[in-house]
C-alpha positions in Angstrom: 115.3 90.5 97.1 114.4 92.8 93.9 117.1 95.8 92.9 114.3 98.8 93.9 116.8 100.7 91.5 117.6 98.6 88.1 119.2 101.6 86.3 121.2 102.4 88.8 124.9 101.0 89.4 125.6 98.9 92.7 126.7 102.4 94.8 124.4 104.4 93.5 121.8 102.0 94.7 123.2 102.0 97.7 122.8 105.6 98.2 118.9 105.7 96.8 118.7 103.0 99.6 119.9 105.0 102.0 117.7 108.3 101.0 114.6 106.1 101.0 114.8 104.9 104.1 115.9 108.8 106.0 112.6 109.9 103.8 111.2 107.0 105.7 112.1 108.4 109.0 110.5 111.9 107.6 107.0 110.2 107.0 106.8 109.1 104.1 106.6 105.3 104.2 105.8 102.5 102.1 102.2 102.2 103.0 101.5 105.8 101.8 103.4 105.2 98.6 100.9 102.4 97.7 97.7 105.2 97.4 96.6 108.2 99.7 94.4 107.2 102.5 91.8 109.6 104.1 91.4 110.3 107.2 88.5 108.1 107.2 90.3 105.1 105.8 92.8 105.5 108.9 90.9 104.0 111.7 89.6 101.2 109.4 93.0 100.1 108.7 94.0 100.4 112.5 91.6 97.5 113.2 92.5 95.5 110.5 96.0 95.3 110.9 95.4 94.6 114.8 93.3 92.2 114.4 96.0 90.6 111.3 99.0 91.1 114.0 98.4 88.1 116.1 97.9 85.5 113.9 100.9 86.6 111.6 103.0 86.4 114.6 103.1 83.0 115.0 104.7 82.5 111.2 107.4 85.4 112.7 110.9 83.6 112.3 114.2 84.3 111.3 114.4 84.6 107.9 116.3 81.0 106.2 118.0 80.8 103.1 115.8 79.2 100.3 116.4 75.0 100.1 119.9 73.8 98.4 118.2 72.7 95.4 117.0 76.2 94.5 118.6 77.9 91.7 118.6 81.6 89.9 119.0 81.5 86.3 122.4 83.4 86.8 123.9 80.2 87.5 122.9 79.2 83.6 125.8 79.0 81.5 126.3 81.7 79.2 123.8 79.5 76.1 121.6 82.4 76.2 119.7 81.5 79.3 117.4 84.1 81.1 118.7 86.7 83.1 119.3 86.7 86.9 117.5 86.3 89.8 114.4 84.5 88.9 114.2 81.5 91.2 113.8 77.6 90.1 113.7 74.5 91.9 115.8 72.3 90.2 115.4 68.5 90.4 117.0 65.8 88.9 114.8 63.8 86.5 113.5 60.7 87.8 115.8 57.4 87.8 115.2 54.6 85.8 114.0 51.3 88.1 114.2 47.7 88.0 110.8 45.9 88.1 112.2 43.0 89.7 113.7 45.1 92.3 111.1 48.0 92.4 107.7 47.0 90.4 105.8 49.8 92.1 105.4 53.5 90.9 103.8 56.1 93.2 103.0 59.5 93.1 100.4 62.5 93.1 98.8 64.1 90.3 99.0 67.8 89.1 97.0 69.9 87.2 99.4 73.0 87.2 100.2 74.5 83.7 102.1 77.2 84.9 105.6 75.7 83.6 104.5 76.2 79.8 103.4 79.5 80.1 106.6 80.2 81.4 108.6 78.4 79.1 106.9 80.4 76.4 107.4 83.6 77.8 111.8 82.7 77.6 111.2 81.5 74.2 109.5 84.6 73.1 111.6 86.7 74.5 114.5 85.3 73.0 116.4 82.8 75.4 116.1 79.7 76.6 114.6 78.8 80.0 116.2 77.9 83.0 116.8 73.8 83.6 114.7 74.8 87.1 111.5 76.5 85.2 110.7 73.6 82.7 108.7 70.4 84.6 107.7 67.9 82.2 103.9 66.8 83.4 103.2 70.9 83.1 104.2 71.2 80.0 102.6 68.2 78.8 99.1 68.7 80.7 98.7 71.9 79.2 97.3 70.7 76.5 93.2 69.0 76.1 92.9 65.7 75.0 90.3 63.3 74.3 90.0 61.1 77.2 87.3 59.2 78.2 84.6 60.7 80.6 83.2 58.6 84.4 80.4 56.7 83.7 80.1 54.9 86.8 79.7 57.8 89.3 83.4 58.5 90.3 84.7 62.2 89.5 86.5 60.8 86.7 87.4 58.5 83.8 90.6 56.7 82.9 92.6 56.0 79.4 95.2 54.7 79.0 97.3 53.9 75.7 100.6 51.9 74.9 102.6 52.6 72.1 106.4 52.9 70.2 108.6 55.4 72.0 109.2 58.0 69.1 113.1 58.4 70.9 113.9 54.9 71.5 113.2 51.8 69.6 113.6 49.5 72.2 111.4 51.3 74.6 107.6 51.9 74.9 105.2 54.8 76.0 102.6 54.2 78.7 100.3 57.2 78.7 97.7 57.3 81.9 94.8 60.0 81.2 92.0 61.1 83.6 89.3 63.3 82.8 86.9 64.8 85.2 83.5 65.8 84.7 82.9 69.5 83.4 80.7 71.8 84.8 78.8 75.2 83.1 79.8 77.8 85.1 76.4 78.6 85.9 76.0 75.3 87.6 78.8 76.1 90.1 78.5 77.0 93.8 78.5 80.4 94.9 81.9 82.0 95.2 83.5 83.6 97.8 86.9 85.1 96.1 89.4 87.1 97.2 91.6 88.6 95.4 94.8 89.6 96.7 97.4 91.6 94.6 100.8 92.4 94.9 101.0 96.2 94.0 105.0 96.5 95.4 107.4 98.1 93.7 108.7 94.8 92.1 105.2 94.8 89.8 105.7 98.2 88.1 106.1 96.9 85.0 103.8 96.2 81.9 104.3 92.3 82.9 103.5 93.2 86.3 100.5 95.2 87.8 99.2 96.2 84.4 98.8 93.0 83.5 96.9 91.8 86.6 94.2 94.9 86.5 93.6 93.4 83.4 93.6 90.0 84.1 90.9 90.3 87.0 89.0 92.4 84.6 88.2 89.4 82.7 87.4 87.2 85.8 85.1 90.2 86.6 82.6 89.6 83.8 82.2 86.2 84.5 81.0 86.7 88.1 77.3 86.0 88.7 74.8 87.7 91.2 75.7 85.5 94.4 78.9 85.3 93.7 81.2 87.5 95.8 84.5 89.4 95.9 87.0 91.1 98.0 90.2 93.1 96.8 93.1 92.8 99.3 96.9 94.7 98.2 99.8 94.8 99.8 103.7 96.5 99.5 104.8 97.6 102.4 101.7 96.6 104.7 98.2 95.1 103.5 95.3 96.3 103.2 92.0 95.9 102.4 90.8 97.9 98.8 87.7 96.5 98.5 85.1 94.4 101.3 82.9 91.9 99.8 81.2 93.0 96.8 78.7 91.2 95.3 79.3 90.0 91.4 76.5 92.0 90.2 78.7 95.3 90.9 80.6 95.1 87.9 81.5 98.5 87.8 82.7 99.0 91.4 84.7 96.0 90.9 86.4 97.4 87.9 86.7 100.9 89.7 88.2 99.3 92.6 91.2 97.4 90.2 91.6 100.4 88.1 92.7 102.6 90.8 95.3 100.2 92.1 99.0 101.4 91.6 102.4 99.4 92.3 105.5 100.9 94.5 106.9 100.1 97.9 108.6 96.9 99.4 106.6 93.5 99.6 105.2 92.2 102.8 103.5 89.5 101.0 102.9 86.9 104.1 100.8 90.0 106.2 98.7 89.7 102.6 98.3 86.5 102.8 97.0 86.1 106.2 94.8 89.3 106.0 93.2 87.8 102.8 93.0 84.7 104.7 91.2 87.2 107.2 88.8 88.2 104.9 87.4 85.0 103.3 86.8 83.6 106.6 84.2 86.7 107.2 82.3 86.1 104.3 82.9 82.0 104.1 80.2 80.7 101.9 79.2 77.0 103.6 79.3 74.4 100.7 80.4 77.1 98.2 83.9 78.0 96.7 85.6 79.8 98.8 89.2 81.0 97.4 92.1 83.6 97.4 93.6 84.6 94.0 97.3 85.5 94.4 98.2 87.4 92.0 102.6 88.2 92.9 105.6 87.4 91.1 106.7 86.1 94.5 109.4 88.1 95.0 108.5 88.9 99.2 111.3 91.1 101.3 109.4 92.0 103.8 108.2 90.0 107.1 108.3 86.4 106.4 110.3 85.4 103.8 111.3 81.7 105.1 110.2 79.6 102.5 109.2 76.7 104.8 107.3 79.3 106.8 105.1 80.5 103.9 104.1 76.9 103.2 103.0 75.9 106.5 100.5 78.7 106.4 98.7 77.6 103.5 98.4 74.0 105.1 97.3 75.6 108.4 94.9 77.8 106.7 93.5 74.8 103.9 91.9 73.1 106.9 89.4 75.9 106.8 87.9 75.0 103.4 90.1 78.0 101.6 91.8 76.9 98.8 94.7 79.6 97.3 95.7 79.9 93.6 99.2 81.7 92.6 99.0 82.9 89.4 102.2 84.5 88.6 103.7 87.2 86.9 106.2 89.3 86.4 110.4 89.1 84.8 113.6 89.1 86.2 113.0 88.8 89.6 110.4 86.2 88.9 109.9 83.7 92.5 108.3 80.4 90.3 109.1 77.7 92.8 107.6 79.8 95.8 104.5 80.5 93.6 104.4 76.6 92.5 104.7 74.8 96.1 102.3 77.7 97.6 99.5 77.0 95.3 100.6 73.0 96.3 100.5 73.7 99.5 96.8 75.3 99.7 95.1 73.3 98.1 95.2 75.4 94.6 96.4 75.4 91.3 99.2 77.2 89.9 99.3 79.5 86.5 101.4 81.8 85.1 99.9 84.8 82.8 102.5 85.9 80.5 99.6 88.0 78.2 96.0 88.6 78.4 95.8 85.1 75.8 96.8 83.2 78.9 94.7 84.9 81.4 92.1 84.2 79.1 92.3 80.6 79.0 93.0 79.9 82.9 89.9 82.8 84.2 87.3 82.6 81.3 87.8 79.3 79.2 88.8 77.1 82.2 86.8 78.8 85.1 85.3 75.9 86.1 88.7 73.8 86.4 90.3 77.1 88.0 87.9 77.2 90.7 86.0 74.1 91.6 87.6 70.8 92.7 85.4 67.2 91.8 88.3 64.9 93.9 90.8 65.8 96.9 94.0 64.2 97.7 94.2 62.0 93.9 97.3 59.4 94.1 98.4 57.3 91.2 100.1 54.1 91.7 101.2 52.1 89.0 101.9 48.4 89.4 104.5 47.0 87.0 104.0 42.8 86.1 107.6 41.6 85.9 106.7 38.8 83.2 106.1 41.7 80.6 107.7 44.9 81.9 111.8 44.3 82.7 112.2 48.2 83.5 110.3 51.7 83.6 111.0 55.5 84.7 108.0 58.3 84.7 108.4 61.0 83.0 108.5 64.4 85.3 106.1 64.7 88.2 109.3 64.8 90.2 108.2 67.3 93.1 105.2 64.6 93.3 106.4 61.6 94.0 105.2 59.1 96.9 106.1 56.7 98.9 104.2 53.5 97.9 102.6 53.4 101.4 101.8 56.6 101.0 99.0 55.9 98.6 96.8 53.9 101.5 97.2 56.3 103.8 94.4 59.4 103.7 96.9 61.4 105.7 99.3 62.0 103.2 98.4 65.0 101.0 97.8 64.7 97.5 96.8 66.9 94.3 93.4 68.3 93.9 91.3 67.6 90.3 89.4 70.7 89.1 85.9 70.1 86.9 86.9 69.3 83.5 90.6 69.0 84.1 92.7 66.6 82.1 95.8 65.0 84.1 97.9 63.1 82.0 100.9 60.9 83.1 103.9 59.4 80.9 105.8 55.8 81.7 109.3 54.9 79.2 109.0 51.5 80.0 111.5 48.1 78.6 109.2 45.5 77.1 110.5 41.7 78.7 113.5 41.1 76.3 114.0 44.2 74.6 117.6 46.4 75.5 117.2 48.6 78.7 119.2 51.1 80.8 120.1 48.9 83.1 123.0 46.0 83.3 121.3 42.6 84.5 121.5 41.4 88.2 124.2 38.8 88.1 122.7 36.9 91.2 119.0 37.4 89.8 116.8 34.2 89.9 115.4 33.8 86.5 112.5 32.1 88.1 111.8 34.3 90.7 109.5 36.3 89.5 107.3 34.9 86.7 104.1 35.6 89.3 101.3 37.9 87.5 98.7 37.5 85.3 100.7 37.0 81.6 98.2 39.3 79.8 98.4 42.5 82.2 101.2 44.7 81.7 100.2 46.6 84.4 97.8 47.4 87.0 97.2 50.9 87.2 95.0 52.0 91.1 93.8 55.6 91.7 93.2 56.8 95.5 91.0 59.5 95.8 88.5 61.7 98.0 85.3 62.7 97.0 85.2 66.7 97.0 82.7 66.8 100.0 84.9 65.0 102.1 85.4 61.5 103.6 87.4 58.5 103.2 89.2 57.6 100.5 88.0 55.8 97.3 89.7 52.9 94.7 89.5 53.0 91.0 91.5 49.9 89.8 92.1 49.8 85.7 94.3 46.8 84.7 96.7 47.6 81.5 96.4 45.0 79.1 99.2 43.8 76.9 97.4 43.5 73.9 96.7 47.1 74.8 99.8 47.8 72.7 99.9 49.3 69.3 102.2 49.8 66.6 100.8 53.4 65.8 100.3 55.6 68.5 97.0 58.3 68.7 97.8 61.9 67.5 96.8 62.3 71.1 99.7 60.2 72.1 102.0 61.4 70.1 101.6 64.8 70.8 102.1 64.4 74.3 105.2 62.5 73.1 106.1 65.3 71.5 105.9 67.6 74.1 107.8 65.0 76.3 111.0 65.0 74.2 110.7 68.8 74.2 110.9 68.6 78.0 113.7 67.2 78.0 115.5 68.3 74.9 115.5 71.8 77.6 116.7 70.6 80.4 120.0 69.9 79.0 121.7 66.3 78.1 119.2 64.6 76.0 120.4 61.2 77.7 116.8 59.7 77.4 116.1 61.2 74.2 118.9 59.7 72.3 119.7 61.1 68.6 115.7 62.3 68.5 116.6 66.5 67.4 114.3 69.4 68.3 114.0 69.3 64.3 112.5 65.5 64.7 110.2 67.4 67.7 108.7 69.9 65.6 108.4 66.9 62.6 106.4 64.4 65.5 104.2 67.4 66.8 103.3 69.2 63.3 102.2 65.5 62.2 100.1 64.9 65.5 98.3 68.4 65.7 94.8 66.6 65.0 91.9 68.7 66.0 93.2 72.2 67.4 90.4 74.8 67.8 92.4 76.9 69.9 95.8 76.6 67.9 97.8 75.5 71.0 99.3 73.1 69.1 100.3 75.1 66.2 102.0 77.7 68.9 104.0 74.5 70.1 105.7 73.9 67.0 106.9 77.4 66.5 108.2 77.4 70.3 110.1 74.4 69.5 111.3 75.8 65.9 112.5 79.1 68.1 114.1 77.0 70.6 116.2 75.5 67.2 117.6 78.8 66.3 118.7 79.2 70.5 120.1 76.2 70.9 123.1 74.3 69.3 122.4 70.8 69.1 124.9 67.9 68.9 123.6 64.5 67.6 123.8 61.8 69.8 123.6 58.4 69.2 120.6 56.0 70.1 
């Protein structure tokens, strides 16, 4: 839960605490701190928050402490990490596996970017980001890069590309790319949108509210006629700012957002479900039909069980209502809520750390932000034991699947937005070359010399089509010719960004003597073609994260 008093010392919060809540008892509640309401308004909100009552009750538990793994960057030691009470899931990086023991590698794709954005945001600011905030495949798949497109009437085409391993010499880089058809804006289905914005107390700050008004500004210009939206807020309660409005009312929507203002506690589930509420009312059949969260997650009022707020986006996905997080907000900043929530509802997650960002993920990306080509995508890579002795994939480890997973249309799996780029790294130990691991003594030489000698791999991708059904197989064998001495700037980059990954979440083990110095030498080579400067912006985040952090060479 969020200090409401930052500038105040432990007691005296205590005692502003306690005046709040005796003003409370005098009338003046959090739901009137949020804007004045008329006596109009009054019985409107009655019936909404009746008819929101039931169906919240049934996500009404006792409150659980968040999962072991989570952690708040207070628990950083003092190597000028970010300050307290932001929360990260932390996960150890994924292990390193025999192919003759474990040839097969499943797991589900994601398209989120938010992890970069945040990353930046530390950087700029100063310090270095908590082990918990940085996830590799986020970092690496916010960047575009050229990948084939479908040809043969699937959602989406495949690359792939083997090459040296800039970090180790004995090791090789598998990189898997899909890219998925891109749509005009113009060509989408009508929307349905909802916004829904936390305006508690927690969000008056210039990273906070101010930035959202004018972040859903600049989705506001890009709505079209028949596309609609509603404006849902909540703090102490929820309510309803704005009923649909069609996109041709540009200057009622901006009205609407300008007048919002942030102070009270956060009741964030009763927002949820009421926003839930309203895109059911104005459900668009065979449209888009989505809620825009736009919190940093820091909820202390109602449900706060983290298990809790999950199972209501999968309950309420099954509707055909996708929810996107896109986060803000410092210092109390709730990432892994606002990650696993967007998982959870079929979304995507950002995070807007300046009007730059919001930018790219509402104007530039639209179509990727708000329509999905392919449901439920798995990847399962196949390793062939007579060329491939040992592997680990790099990040994606909130992802991963069990290998029957993959056959079973049950299991959930990422979602693939028009135009979006997924990319996916392998470290894997060519057949005689030194690996991580100490040979089996018992292992029969023999045993396993089954495949076909010139695959390295077989790579398989599971999907759905976006309209529904059963699922669908791509199949795209790896061949071990496929290998090159020189790796695409494409390749590299992403290699680049890889190593930086890691180089942040602490040891280097993997990453051997390879410096953030040789990072920013790798990356500043591979830029390439970069209309949009991304790249460029890498390489100074990685030349600031040189001057935060002391670095002690280690040997290969």
């Amino acid at each position: 839960m969020s200090r409401p008093f930052p500038f105040l010392r432990p007691a005296a919060q205590g005692f502003a605490v306690t005046l709040l809540v005796s003003l409370a008892g005098c009338g003046l509640s959090s739901r009137e701190s949020a804007g004045p309401i008329s006596a109009a308004d009054k019985p409107e909100l009655q019936r909404e928050a009746a008819a929101v009552q039931p169906s919240v009750a049934k996500y009404r538990i006792a409150p659980a402490p968040m999962p072991s793994p989570m952690v708040a960057s207070d628990a950083m030691s003092p190597d000028y990490r970010s300050e307290p009470r932001e929360q990260y899931e932390k996960l150890p990086d994924n292990p390193v596996h025999s192919v003759a023991e474990t040839p097969v590698s499943t797991f589900s794709v994601d398209v989120d970017t938010g992890s970069y954005a945040n990353v930046r945001r530390f950087l700029n600011q100063g310090s270095l980001p908590p082990e918990g905030a940085v996830r590799l495949e986020e970092m690496v798949n916010y960047f575009p890069y050229t990948y084939a497109l479908p040809t043969d009437g699937s959602p989406f085409g495949v690359t792939t590309e083997v090459a040296p391993s800039p970090w180790n010499p004995h090791t090789r880089l598998l990189r898997i790319g899909i890219k998925a058809s891109d749509r005009a804006v113009a060509d989408l289905a009508p929307a349905n949108l909802v916004f829904l914005v936390d305006v508690s107390g927690s969000m008056d700050r210039r990273e906070g509210l101010p930035l959202v008004k004018s972040t859903l500004k600049l989705l506001v210009d890009q709505l079209r006629d028949q596309d609609r939206v509603s404006l849902v807020v909540y703090a102490g309660e929820s309510r309803v700012v704005l009923k649909p409005t069609s996109g041709r009312e540009k200057a009622t929507l901006r009205n609407a957002i300008d007048q919002l203002n942030a102070g009270g506690s956060t009741a964030g589930a009763s927002g949820i479900e009421l926003a839930y509420q309203m895109a059911r009312e104005s459900f668009i059949d065979n449209g888009i039909n989505r809620i825009l969260l736009a919190t940093d997650g820091d909820f202390n009022v109602g449900i706060s069980d983290f298990d809790s707020l999950k199972q209501m986006a999968v309950d309420q996905r099954k509707s055909g209502i996708s929810l996107t997080t896109l986060g803000f907000g410092v210092d109390n900043y709730n990432e892994h809520l606002m990650e696993q929530l967007a998982d959870a509802g079929d979304g995507n997650y950002a995070y807007i750390d300046n009007l730059l960002e919001a930018r790219k993920v509402l104007v530039d990306q639209l179509s990727s932000t708000l329509t999905v080509v392919a449901r439920d995508v798995k990847l399962q890579v196949e390793f062939n034991p007579a060329q491939v002795s040992e592997y680990r994939l790099l990040g994606y480890e909130n992802r991963a699947l069990k290998r029957e997973d993959f056959n079973n249309d049950k299991v959930d799996a990422g979602e693939i937005g028009a135009g979006h780029t997924v990319t996916a790294l392998y470290e894997i130990v060519p057949k005689g070359e030194k690996g991580w691991l100490e040979p089996l003594r018992y292992a029969n030489p023999q045993a396993k010399k089954e495949g076909t000698s010139g695959e390295m791999a077989m790579l398989r991708v599971r999907y759905k089509p976006a309209e529904g059904g059963s699922s669908r197989l791509i199949e795209h064998p790896i061949a071990s010719a496929q290998a090159e001495d020189k790796a695409s700037d494409d390749l590299r980059f992403a290699a680049a960004v890889a190593a930086f990954a890691q180089q942040l979440k602490g040891d280097g083990r993997y990453t051997g003597s390879m410096s953030l110095k040789d990072t920013a030498q790798l990356a500043r080579a591979a830029r390439g073609d970069d209309p949009f400067g991304l790249r460029a912006e890498f390489v100074q985040l990685v030349e600031l994260a040189q001057s935060l952090k002391p670095e002690v060479k280690r040997g290969s």
